[in-house]
N, C-alpha and C positions, 0 to 999 in steps of 0.2 A: 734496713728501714731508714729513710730520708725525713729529716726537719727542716721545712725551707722556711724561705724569708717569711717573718711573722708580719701578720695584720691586725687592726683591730684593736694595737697597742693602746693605751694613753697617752705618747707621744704621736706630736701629731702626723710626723711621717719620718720615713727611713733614708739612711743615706747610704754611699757604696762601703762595702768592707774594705779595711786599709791594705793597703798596697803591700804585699809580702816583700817587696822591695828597696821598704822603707821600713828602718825602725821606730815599731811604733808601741803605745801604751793599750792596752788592752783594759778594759774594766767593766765588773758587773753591777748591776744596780736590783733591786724587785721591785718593780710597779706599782700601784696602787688596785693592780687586777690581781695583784699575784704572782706575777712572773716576769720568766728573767730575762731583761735585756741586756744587751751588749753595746759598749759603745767604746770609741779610739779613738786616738790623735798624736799627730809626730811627736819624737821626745828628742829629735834635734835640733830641730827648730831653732832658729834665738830669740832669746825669751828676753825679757828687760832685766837690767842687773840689778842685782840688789843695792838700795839707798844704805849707807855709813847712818847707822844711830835711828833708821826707821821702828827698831824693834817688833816690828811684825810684818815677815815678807808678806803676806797678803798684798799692806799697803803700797808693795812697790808698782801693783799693775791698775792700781784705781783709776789710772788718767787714760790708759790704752782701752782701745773699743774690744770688747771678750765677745768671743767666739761662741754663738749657744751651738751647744754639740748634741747633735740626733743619734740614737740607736740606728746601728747595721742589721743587728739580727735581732728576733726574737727566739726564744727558747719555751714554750709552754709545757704544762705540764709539768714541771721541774720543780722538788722541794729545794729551799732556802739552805739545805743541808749537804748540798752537792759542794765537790772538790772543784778548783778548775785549774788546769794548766794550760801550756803555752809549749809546745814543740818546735823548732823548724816554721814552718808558715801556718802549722794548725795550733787548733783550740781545741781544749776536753772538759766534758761535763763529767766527772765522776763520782758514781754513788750517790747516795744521798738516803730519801725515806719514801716511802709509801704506805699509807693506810698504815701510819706510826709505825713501820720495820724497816729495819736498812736496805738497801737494795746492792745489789753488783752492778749494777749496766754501769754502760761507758758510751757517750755519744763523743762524737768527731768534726770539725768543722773546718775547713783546708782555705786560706784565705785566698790562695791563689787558685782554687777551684771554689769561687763561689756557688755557679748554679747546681751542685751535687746536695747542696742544702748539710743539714746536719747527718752523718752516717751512724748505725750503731755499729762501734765494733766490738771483737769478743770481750764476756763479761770479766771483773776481777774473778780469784779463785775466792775471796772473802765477801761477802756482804759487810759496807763501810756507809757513817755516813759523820759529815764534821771531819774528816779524816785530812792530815796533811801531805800532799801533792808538790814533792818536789822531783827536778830535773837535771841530770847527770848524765855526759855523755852518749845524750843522744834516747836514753830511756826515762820513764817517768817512775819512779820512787813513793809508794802510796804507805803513809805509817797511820795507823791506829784508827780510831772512829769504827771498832767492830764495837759487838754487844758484850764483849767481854766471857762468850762459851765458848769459846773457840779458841784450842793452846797450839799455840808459837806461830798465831799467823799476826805478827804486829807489824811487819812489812812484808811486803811483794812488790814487784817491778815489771815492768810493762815493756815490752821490744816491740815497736810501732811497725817492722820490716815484715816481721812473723807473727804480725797482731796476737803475740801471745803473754800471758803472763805467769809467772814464776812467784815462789811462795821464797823468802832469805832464808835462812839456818834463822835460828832464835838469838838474840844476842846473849851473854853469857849472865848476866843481873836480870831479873822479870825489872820490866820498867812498867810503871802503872801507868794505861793512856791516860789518864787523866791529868789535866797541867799538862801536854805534852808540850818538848822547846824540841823542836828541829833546825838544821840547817845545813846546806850544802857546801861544800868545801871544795871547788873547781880546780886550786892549782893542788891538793893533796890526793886529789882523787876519794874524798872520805865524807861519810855524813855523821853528824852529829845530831843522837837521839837523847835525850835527857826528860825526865820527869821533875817538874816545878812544884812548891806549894805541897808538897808529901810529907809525911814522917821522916818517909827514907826518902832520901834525893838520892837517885841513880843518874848517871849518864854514860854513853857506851858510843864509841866509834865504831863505824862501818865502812872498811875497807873494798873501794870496788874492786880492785884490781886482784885482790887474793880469794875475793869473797868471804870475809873474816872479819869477825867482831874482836875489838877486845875493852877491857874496863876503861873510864878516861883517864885514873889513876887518882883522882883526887876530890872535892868539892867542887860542884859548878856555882858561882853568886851568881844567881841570875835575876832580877828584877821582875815581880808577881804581875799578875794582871792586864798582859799583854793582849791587845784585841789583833795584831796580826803577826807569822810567823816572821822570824827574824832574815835579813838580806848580808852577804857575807859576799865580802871582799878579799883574796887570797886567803890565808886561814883566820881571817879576823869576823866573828859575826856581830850584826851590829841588831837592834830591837827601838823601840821609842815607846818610852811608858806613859801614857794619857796623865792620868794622876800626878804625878809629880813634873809633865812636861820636860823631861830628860832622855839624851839618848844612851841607851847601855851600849856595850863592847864585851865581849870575849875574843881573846886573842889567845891562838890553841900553844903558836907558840911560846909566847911568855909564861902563858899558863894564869892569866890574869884576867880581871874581868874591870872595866871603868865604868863612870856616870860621869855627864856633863850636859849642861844645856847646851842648846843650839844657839850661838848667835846670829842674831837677827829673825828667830821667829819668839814668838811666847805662845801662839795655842797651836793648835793641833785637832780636827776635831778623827771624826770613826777615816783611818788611812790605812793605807798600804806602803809598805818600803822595799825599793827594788835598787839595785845595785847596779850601775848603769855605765862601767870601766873596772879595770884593775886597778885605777889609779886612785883609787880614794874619794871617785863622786860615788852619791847614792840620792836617789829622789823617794821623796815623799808627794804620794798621790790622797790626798786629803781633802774629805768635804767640811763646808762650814758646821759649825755646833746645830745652830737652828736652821730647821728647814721649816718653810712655810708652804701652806696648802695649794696656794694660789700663785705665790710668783718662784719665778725660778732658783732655784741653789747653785751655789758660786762653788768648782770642784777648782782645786788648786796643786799644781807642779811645781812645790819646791824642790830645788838641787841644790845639796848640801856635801860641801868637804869633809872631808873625813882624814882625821891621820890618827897613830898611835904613838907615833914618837915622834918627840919634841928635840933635836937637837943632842939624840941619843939617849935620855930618858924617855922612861914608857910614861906617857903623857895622852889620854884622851884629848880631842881638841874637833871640834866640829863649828862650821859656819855657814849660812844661805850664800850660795854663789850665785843664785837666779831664779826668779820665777815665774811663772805666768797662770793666771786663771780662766777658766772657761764657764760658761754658763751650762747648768741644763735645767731638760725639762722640771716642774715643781712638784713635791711630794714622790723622790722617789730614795729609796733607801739604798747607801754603796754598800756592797759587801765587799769585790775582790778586786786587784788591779794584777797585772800580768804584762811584762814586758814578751814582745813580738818581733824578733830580730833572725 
């Protein structure tokens, strides 16, 4: 089953999908009809550098003319409660709700085969919805957001060659989906499952290459009330807490966890954080606090350094290296961002 280019949006028209040749930023938004647009833009670009003492990279692109950005795709019919990921040159819609139940489908969207429209391909083996959607190795990684009747299926993973998916062994702790902290671990080969805000705080590592769980060994600090899953740099993962405007760290090596503000931003409003090098950049894809009905929302690209050591102390330290902001349509709400490379 085919989803082509959407009509009829509240934006007032569509532009081309980005160039699978270009890395780009992926983000979702829902409408004021209901449904989900899509919308990009390069993330190498050069962007204006951050002003010394501005304390809010916003204010470093006020003087440059912003770019209002139009949706590529529409997605209709989609609950608010879908997963999305980022493959190779494609997009996935996963899971979500229907008529209040979780659903398994799995729609496909291939950038460099735009006119194929949206594909469905085979369902998960679980009904998921809220679920987190990460990517390792070429396969997509899907943990939690069942309904909680269904034992030992808190992840499954997805092989896009053989459109098939796989159910993992159970980790060796029940970890409660609720509060779930995930993140990917590229140069270890390992994902990092944990439960936040519990009685019991569990966290468990998942070894791709053996196929093997085992305990983390210790306490994770993790920082509560994150609104997006955390972006991980070598075995360091990094999170940004709204509420107190700070960014966390776990570093699996040290075994340590830091907070520190960002300098040169002070807010933050509903973001995404993706990891954008090995080398200790990471962007924040972040809309303003207030949206208004009628004029446009200012979405924002800060790129922030990142290190954990200081001169051979374990030292958190983060700073804006660059920003840029774009305009879009008004009244529309961001949920995801997703890097496209």
């Amino acid at each position: 089953m085919r989803y082509n280019l959407g009509k009829g949006s509240g934006s007032s028209h569509f532009t081309s999908p980005p160039d699978p040749s270009v890395r780009s930023v992926c983000f979702t938004v829902y409408n004021e009809e209901g449904r989900l647009e899509w919308f990009s833009f390069p993330i190498d670009e050069a962007p204006k550098r951050s002003r010394s003492g501005d304390g809010d990279a916003a204010k470093s692109t006020t003087d440059e003319a912003e770019q209002m950005l139009r949706p590529f795709m529409l997605l209709p019919n989609i609950s608010i409660s879908t997963s999305c990921a980022a493959l190779g040159s494609s997009l996935y819609c996963i899971g979500g709700t229907r008529n209040g139940h979780n659903i398994s489908k799995v729609r496909r969207f291939d950038t460099a085969r735009p006119e194929q429209g949206w594909i469905t391909t085979s369902p998960m083996t679980c009904r998921r919805s809220c679920a987190d959607a990460l990517v390792l190795d070429g396969k997509i990684y899907v943990i939690g957001g069942t309904d909680g009747n269904v034992s030992d299926a808190l992840v499954e993973v997805y092989d896009p060659p053989s459109d098939t998916w796989r159910s993992l062994p159970p980790p060796p702790s029940r970890i409660p989906e609720d509060g779930l902290f995930t993140a990917v671990f590229e140069e270890s080969k390992k994902i990092l499952v944990a439960s936040e805000g519990t009685e019991t705080e569990v966290a468990c590592l998942y070894d791709v290459n053996s196929d093997s769980w085992q305990d983390l060994g210790y306490q994770l600090e993790i920082l509560p009330n994150r609104t997006q899953p955390p972006a991980a740099i070598g075995n360091t993962a990094y999170w940004y807490h709204i509420g107190s405007h700070v960014l966390g760290a776990h570093d699996l090596d040290l075994k340590k966890s830091f907070t520190t503000p960002i300098k040169g931003l002070e807010k933050v409003g509903v973001y995404s954080l993706l990891a954008l090098d090995d080398d200790g950049l990471l962007c924040l894809i972040w809309i303003d606090h207030l949206c208004h009905e009628t004029r446009p929302s200012r979405l924002h690209c800060t790129k922030v350094r990142v290190s954990t050591n200081r001169q051979g102390v374990p030292c958190l330290s983060a700073c804006v290296e660059s920003s840029k902001s774009y305009l879009l349509p008004a009244n529309l709400d961001f949920l995801d961002g997703l890097l496209l490379s």
